[in-house]
C-alpha positions as CSV (number, residue, x, y, z in Angstrom):
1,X,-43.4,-6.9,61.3
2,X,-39.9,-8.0,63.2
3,X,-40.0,-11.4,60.9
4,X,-41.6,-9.8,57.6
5,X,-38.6,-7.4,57.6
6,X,-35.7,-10.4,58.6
7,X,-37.4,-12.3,55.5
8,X,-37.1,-9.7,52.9
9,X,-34.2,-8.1,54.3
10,X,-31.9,-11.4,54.9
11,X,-33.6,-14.6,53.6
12,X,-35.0,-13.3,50.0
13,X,-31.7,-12.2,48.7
14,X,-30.4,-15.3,50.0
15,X,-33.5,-17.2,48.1
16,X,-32.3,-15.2,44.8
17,X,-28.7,-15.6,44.8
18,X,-28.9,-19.8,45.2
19,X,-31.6,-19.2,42.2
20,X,-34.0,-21.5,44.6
21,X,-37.3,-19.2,43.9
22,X,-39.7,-20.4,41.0
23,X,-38.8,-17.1,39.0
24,X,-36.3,-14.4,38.2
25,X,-35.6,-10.8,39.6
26,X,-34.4,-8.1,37.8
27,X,-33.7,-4.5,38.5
28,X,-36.1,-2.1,36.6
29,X,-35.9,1.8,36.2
30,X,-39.1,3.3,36.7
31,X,-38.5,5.6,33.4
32,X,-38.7,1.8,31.7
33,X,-41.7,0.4,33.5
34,X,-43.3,4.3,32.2
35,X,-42.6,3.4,28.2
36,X,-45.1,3.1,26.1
37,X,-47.6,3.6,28.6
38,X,-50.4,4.9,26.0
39,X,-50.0,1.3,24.2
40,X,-49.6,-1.4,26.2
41,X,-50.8,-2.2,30.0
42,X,-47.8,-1.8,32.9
43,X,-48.1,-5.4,33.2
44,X,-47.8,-6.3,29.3
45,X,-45.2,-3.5,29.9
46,X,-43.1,-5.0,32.5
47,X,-42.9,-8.6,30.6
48,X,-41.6,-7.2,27.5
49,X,-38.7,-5.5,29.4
50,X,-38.0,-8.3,31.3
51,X,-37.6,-10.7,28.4
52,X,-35.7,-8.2,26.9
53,X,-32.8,-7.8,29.6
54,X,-30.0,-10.2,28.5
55,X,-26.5,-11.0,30.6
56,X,-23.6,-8.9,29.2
57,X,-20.2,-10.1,28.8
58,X,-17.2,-7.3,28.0
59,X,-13.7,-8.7,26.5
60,X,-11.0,-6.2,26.9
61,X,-9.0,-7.5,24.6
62,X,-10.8,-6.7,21.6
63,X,-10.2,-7.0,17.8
64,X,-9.0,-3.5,17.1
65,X,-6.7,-3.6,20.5
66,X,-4.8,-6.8,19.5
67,X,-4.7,-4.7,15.9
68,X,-3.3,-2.0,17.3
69,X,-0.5,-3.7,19.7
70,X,0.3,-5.5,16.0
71,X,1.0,-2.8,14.1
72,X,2.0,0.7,16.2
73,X,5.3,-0.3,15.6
74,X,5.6,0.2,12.3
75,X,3.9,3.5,12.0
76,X,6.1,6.7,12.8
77,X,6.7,10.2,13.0
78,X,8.5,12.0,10.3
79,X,9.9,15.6,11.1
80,X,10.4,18.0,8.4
81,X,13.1,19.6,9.4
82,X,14.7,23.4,7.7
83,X,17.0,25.6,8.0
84,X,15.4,29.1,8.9
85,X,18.7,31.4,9.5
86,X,21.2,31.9,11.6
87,X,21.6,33.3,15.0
88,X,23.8,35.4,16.7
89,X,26.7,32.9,17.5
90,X,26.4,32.2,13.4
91,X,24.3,28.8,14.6
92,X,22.1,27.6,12.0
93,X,17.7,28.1,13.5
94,X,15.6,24.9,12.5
95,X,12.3,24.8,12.1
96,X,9.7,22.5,10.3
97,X,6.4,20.6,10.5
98,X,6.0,16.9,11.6
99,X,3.6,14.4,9.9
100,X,3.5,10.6,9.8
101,X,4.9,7.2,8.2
102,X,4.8,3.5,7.8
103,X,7.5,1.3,7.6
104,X,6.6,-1.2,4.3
105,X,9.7,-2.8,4.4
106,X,13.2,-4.2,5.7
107,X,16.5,-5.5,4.0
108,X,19.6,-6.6,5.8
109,X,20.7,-3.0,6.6
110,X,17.8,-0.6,6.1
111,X,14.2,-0.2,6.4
112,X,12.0,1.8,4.1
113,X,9.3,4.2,5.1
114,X,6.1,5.6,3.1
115,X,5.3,9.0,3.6
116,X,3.7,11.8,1.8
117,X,5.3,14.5,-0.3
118,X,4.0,17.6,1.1
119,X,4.5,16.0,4.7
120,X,8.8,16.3,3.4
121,X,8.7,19.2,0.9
122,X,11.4,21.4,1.5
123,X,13.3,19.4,4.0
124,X,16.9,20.4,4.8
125,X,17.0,17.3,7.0
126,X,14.6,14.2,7.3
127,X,14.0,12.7,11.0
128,X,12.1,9.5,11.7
129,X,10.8,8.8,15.1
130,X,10.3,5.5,16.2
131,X,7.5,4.1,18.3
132,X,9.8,3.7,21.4
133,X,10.7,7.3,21.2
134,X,14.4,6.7,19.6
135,X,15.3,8.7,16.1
136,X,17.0,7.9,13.1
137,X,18.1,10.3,10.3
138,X,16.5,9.7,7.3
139,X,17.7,9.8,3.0
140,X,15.1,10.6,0.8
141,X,15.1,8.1,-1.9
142,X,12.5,9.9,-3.7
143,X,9.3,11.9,-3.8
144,X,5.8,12.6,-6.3
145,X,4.1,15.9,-6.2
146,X,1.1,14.0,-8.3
147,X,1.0,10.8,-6.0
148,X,1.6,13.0,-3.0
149,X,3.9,10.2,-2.1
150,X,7.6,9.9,-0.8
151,X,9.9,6.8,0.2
152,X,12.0,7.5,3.2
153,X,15.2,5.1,3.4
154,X,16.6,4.9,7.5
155,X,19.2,2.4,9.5
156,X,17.0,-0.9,10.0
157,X,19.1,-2.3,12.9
158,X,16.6,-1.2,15.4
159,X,13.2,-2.3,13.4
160,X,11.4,-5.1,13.8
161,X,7.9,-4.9,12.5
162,X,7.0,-3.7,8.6
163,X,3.5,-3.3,8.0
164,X,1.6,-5.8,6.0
165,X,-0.1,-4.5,2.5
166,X,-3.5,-5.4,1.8
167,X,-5.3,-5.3,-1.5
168,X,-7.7,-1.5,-1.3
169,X,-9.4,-2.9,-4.5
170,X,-11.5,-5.4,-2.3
171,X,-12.3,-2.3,0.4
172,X,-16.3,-2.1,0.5
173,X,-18.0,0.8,1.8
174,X,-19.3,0.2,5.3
175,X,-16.2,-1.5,6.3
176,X,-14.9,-0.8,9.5
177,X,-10.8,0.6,9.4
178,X,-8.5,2.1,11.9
179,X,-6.6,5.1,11.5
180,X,-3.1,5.7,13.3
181,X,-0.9,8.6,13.1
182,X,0.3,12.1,14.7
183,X,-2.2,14.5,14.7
184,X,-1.7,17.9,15.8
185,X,2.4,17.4,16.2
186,X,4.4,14.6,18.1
187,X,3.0,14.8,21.2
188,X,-0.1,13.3,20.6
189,X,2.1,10.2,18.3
190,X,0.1,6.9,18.0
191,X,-3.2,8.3,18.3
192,X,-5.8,5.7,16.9
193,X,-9.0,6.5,15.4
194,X,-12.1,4.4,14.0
195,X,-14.4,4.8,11.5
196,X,-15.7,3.1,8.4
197,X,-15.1,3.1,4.7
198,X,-17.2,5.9,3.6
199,X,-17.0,5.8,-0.1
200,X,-14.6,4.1,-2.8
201,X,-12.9,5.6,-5.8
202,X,-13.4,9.3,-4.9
203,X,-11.9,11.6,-7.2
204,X,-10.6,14.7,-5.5
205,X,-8.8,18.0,-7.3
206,X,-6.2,19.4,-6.4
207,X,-4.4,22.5,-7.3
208,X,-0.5,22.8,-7.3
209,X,-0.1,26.2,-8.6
210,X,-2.7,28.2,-6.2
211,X,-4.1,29.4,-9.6
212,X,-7.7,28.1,-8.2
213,X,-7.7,25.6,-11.3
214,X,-7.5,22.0,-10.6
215,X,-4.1,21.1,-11.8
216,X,-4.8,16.8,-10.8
217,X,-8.0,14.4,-9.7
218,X,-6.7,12.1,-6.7
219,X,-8.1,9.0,-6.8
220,X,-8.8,8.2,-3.5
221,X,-10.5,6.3,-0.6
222,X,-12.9,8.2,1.7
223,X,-13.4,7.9,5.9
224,X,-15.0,8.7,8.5
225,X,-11.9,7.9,10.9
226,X,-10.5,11.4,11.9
227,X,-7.7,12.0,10.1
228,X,-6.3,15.6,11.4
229,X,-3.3,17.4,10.4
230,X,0.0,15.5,11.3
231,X,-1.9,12.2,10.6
232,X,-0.7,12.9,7.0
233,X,1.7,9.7,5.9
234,X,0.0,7.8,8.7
235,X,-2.0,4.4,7.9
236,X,-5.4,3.6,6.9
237,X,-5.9,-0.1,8.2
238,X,-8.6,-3.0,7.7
239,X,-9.5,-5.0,10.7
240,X,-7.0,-7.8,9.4
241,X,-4.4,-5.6,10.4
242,X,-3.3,-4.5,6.8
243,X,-2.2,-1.7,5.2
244,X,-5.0,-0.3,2.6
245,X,-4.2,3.1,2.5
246,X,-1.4,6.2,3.1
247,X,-3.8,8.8,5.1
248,X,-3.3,12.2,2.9
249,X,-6.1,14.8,3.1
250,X,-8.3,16.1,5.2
251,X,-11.5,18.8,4.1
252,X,-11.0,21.3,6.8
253,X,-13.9,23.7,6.7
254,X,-16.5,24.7,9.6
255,X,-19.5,22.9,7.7
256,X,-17.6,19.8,7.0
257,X,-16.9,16.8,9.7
258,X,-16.0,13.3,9.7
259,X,-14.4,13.3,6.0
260,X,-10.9,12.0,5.3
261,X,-8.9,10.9,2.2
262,X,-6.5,8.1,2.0
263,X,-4.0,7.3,-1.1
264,X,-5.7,3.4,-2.0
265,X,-2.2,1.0,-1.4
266,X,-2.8,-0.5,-5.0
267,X,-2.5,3.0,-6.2
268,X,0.7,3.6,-4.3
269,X,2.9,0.4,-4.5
270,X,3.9,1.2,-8.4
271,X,4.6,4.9,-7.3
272,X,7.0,3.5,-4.0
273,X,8.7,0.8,-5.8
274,X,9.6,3.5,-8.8
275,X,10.1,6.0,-6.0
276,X,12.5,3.2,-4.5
277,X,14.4,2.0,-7.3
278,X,14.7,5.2,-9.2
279,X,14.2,8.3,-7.0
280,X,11.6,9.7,-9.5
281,X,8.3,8.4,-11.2
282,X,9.0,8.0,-15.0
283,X,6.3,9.7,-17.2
284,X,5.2,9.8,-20.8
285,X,5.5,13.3,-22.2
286,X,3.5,15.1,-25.2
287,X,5.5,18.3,-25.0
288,X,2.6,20.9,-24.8
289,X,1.5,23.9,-23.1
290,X,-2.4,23.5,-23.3
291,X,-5.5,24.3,-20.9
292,X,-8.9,23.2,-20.1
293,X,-11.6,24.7,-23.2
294,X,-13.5,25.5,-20.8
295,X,-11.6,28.2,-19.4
296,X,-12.1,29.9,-22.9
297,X,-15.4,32.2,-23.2
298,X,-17.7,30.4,-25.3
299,X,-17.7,33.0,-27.9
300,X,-13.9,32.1,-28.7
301,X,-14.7,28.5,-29.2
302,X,-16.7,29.7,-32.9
303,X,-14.8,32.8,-33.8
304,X,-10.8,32.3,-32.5
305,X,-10.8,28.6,-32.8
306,X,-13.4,28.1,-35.0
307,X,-15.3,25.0,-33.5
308,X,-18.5,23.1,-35.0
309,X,-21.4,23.5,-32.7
310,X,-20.8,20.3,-31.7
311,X,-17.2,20.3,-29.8
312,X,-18.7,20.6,-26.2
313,X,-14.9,20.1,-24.6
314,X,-11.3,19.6,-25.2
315,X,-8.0,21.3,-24.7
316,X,-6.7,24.0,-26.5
317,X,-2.7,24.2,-27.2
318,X,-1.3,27.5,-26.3
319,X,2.7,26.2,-27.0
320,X,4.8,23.3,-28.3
321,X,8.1,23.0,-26.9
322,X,10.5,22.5,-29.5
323,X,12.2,19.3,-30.2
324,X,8.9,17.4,-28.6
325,X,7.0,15.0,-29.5
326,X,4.0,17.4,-30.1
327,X,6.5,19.1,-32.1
328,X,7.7,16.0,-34.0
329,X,4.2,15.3,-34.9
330,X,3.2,18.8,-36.3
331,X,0.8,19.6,-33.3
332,X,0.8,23.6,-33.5
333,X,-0.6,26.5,-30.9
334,X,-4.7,26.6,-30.8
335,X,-5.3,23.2,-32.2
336,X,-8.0,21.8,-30.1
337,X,-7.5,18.0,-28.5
338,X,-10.7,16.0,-28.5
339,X,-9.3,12.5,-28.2
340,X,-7.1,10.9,-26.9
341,X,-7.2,6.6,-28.6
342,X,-9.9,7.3,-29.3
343,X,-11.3,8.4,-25.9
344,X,-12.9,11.9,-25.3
345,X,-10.8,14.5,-23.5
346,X,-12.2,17.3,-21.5
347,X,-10.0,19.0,-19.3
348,X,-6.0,19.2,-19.1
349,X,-6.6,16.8,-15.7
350,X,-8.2,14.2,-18.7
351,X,-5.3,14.6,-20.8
352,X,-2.7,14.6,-17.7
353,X,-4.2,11.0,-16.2
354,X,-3.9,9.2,-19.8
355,X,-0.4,9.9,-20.1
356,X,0.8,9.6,-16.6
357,X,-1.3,6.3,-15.7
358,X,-2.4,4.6,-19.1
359,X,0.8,5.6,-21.7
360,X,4.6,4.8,-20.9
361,X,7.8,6.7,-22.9
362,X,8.5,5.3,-25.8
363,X,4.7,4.5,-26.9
364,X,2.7,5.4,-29.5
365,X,-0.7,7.9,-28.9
366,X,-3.7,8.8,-31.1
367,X,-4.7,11.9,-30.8
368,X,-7.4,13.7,-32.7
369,X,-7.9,17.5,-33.2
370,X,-9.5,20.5,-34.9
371,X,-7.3,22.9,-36.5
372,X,-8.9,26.2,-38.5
373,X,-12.4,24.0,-38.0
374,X,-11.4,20.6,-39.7
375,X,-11.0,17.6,-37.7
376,X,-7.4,15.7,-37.9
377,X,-5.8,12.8,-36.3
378,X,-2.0,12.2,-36.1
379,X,0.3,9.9,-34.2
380,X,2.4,10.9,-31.1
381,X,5.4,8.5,-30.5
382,X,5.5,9.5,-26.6
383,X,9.1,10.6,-24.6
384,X,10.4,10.6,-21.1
385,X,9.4,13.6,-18.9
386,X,12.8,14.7,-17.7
């Protein structure tokens, strides 16, 4: 008993770790030797787990962490700050929210940082904190209510990284991305996230005017990387390190987890370089005061506007503003728009997208309409929007 107990106690492990026995050891839970125990014998049992145990190696330094270390540098915090009141000593009270940035570029002097608009609307004074902590005052060079997009100008002595742009048109759902930003304020700056590409080309509304009628459709890359408030402005990247998308919105309801928005980069590098150059986005304008036909009781459409049966949409003209090119072209209040070139128009959301992302001032548009129940067509030579 003495010598069986020295053997297994002392010699066998001995035996096992100069791998000197015939065959291999392996430590086996006894919940694992129980599966499938209905199916297969324990001993056919045993085999299969065996053969199925494989050495595991773990690299720390993984794909996303060298990613990360890459590009938290050029990723910041952006506080919104304004001026509430005054106290007692006649001292001006901030307040304001935080969100998040990216730095896209640097010149000699300055660097430039992409935020969004509503993460800066209202701002008295724009702050910009850097990844070691350190602040710089920020100009705002401009800003897009429809984009939700704003361009950030700050000293660039003290930057060294920019962020490298990708191209979102090649982004495939299922692809894995990284989200980095500020949720929840400044103290939790630089949190990263994971998730995947969950869908492509989403079209989300949005209303401006709290009216409960969509007012734009965001086009707009969805994720399942948490993206919380203060991660707004923050970056959407692919696992080459890139830039691919401005992190914007998140659906915050109860019912609803694990879906985030991001502005697609190719979307946003016309709107920043405008934003940039110009302090404002440059849009064709028609001149009109018109909503959705839709929004008009059914019974209208045949015996107000006088409609064939066979208008099922369009966009009714409630004003022309004078001296417009609606004006110019004899467009007059309840004609019905149909088409625009040639391509049907539904909602005022249609007609807003063809002239802010397909027409430029200065261009000619087709536009076809019923007035008193005949179908006309006439030409709109399109303006600026000032």
């Amino acid at each position: 008993m003495v010598l069986g107990a020295f053997l297994f106690a002392v010699a066998l492990p001995k035996l096992i770790e100069k791998d000197w026995l015939p065959y291999n050891f392996y430590l086996v839970s006894e919940d694992q030797l129980l599966m499938n125990n209905d199916s297969v014998s324990n001993q056919e049992e045993n085999n299969l787990i065996l053969d199925s145990i494989t050495p595991i190696s773990v690299d720390i330094a993984t794909q996303v962490t060298m990613i990360v270390e890459d590009v938290m540098p050029a990723v910041v915090g952006v506080e919104n700050i304004q001026t509430q009141g005054f106290d007692f000593w006649e001292q001006a009270v901030y307040d304001g929210g935080t969100g998040s940035g990216v730095i896209y570029r640097k010149d000699k002097d300055h660097a430039y940082v992409v935020t969004n608009h509503h993460v800066i609307d209202g701002a008295d004074q724009i702050e910009v904190i850097l990844a070691d902590g350190s602040r710089e005052m920020a100009e705002l060079k401009g800003t897009d209510l429809f984009t939700d997009l704003a361009v950030l100008e700050i000293d660039g002595t003290n930057i060294d990284v920019t962020i490298e742009l990708g191209d979102s048109e090649l982004t495939k759902v299922g692809e894995p991305v990284i989200a980095i930003g500020n949720p929840l304020g400044l103290d939790l700056s630089g949190s990263v996230t994971q998730g995947i590409i969950s869908g492509t080309q989403r079209s989300i509304p949005q209303d401006f005017s709290g009216d409960g009628i969509a007012d734009w459709q965001a086009d707009v890359i969805q994720t399942d990387a948490a993206i919380n408030p203060g991660n707004s402005g923050g970056a959407l990247i692919n696992m080459s390190g890139q830039l691919i998308g401005i992190n914007s919105m998140k659906i915050a309801e109860s019912a609803v987890e694990g879906i985030g928005f991001a502005i697609p980069i190719n979307e946003a590098i016309p709107v920043i370089q405008e934003l940039e150059s110009t302090g404002q986005m440059t849009r064709a304008f028609l001149g009109v005061e018109a909503y959705s036909l839709v929004d008009v009781p059914q019974v209208e459409w045949r015996r107000s506007l006088e409609l064939p049966t066979e208008v099922e949409g369009g966009i009714y003209i409630q004003s022309v503003e004078p001296f417009s090119p609606a004006d110019y072209a004899g467009l007059e209040p309840y004609d019905v728009i149909i088409e625009l070139d040639g391509e049907p128009v539904q909602t005022i959301v249609d007609l807003r997208k063809h002239l802010y992302q397909r027409k430029n001032p200065g261009e000619e548009m087709e536009v076809s309409f019923y007035r008193e129940g005949k179908e006309q067509e006439v030409t709109v030579e399109l303006s600026t929007q000032e």
